[in-house]
C-alpha positions in Angstrom: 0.0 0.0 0.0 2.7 2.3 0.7 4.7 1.7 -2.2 1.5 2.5 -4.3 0.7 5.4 -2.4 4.4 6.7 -3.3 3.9 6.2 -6.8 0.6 7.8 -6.9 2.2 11.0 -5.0 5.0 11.2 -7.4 3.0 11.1 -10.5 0.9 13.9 -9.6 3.6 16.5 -7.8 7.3 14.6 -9.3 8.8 18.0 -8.3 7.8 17.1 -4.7 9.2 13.4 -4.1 12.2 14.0 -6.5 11.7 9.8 -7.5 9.4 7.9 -9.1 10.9 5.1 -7.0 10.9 4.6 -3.2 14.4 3.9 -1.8 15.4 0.1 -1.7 16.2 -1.5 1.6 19.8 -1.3 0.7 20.3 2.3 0.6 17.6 2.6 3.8 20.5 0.8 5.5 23.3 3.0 4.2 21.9 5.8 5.8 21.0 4.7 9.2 24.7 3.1 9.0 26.0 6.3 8.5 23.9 8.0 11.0 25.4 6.5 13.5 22.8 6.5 16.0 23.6 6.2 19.8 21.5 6.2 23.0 19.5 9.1 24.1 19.7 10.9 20.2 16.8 13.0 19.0 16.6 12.1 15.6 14.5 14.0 13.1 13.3 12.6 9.3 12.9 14.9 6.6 10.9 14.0 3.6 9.8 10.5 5.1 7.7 9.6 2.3 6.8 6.0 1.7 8.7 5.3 5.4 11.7 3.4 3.5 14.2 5.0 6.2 11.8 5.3 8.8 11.0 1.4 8.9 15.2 0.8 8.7 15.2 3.7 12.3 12.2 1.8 14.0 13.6 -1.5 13.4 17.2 -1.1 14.6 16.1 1.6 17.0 13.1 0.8 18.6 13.3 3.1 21.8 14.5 6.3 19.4 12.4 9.1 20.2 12.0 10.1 16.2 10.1 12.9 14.4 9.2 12.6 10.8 8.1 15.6 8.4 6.3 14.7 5.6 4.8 17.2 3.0 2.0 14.8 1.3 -1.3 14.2 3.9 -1.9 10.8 2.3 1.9 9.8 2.9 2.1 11.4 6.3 -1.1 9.4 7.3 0.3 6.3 6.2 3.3 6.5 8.1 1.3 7.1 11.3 -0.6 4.1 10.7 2.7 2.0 10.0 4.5 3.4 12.5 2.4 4.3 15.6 5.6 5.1 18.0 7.0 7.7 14.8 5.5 11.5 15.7 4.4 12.2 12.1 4.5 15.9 11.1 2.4 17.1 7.8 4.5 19.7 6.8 7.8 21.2 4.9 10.6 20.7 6.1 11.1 24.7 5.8 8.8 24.9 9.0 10.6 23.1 11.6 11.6 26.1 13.8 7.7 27.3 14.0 6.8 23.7 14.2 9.2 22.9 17.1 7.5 24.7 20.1 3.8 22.6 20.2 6.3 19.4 19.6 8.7 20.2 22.3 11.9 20.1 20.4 15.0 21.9 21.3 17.9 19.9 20.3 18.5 17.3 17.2 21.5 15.4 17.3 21.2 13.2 13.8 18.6 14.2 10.6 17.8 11.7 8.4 16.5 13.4 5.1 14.9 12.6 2.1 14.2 15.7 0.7 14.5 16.4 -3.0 17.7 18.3 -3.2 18.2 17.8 -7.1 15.2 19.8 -7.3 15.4 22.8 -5.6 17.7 26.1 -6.1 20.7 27.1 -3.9 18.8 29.5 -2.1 16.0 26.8 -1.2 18.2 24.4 0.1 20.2 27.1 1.9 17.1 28.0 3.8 16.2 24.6 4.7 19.6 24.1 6.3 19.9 27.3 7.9 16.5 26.2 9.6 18.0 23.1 11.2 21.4 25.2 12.8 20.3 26.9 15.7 18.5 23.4 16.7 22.0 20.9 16.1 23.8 19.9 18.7 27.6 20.1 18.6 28.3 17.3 17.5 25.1 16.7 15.6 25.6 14.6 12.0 23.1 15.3 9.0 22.6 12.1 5.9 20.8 12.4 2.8 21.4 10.7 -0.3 22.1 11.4 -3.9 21.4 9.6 -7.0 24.6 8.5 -8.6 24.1 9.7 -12.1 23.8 13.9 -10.4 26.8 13.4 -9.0 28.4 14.9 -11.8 26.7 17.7 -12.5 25.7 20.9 -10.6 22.7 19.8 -8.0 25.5 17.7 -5.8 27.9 20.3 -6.0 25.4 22.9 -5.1 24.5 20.4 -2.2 27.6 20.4 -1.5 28.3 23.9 -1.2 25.3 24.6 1.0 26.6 22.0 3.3 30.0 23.4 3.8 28.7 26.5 4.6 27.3 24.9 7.6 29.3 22.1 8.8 32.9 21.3 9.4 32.9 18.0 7.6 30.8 16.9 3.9 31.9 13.4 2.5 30.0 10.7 1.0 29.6 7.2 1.5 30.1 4.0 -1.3 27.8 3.8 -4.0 24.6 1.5 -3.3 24.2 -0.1 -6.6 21.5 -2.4 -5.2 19.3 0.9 -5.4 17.2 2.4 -8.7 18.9 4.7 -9.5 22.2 4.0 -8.0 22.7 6.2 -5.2 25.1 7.4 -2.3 24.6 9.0 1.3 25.9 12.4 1.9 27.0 13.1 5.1 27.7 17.0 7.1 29.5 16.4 10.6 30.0 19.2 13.3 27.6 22.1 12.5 28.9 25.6 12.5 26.3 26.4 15.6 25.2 29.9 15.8 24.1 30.9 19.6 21.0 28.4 19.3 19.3 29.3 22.4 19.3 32.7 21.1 18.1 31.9 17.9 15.0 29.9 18.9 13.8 32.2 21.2 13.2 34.2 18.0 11.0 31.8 16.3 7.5 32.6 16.7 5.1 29.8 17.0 2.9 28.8 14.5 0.4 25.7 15.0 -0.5 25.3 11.3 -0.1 21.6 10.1 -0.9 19.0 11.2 1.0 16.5 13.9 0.2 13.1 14.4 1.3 12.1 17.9 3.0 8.9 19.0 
């Protein structure tokens, strides 16, 4: 069902899921891999979709206090019903910091994202990381993957370049050829933090949305 519902959801927005495909089990595990997940982490999804990664976090972390966003209602339902202990957010990821009040979230040590990079301008995915900073712990690691065949041309390197504004360290992972299309995990280490505290009690609070809770 969830597979079906992914297709249907890409078909009608494909600028909105960025694949036609949901992510195979194989690169689900290369990203939680190279999350590196330990005790006590508040670990946020972005872009959840079909649940691909989310099923892979549940699985090998069943105690992980997780947070999903998912843009697509149908999707975001989906995953609440799959994955009842997963706090489903309907929303863009762009709204985290107006989200994060009514959800109770101050700190994220690992994000887990989905998102359609490939798809969006510099300055969108600029805004999307600059949303996460003031909310990363020091030594707080971001993944998200890329299709092989983009990573030579100017979406990964404008990934990239986002990225190191922000973190210390941007490297990638091996190639997951059992994947369609090929793909790798990208991952940022040690954020740049601005004076976080500072910076949330700037963000206003918003309740639009809608949040499933756990």
């Amino acid at each position: 069902m969830s597979n079906w519902l992914f297709l249907q959801s890409a078909i009608r927005k494909p600028w909105q899921m960025g694949s036609m495909l949901p992510s195979s089990r194989s690169l689900a595990r290369a990203m939680v891999d190279l999350a590196d997940i330990g005790e006590g982490h508040q670990v946020v999804e972005l872009g959840a979709g079909n649940g691909s990664f989310t099923r892979e976090l549940v699985e090998r972390h069943p105690d992980l206090p997780l947070l999903a966003f998912e843009l697509c209602p149908r999707l975001g339902a989906d995953l609440a019903r799959r994955f009842p202990s997963v706090r489903v957010v309907i929303d863009a990821a762009e709204h985290l910091p107006r989200r994060a009040p009514s959800l109770g979230l101050t700190r994220i040590d690992r994000v887990v994202s989905g998102l359609p990079w490939a798809l969006w301008d510099e300055q969108r995915q600029a805004a999307v990381v600059a949303t996460l900073i003031p909310f990363l712990s020091p030594e707080a690691r971001l993944v998200t993957v890329h299709y092989l065949p983009s990573r030579w041309i100017g979406w990964v390197q404008t990934t990239r370049r986002v990225l190191e504004r922000h973190f210390d360290r941007v490297y990638h992972g091996s190639p997951v050829w059992r994947n369609f299309p090929p793909a790798y995990v990208h991952v940022a280490e040690r954020p740049r933090l601005r004076s976080g505290a500072a910076d949330r009690m700037r963000i206003g609070v918003d309740d639009g949305g809608t949040a499933t809770p756990a």
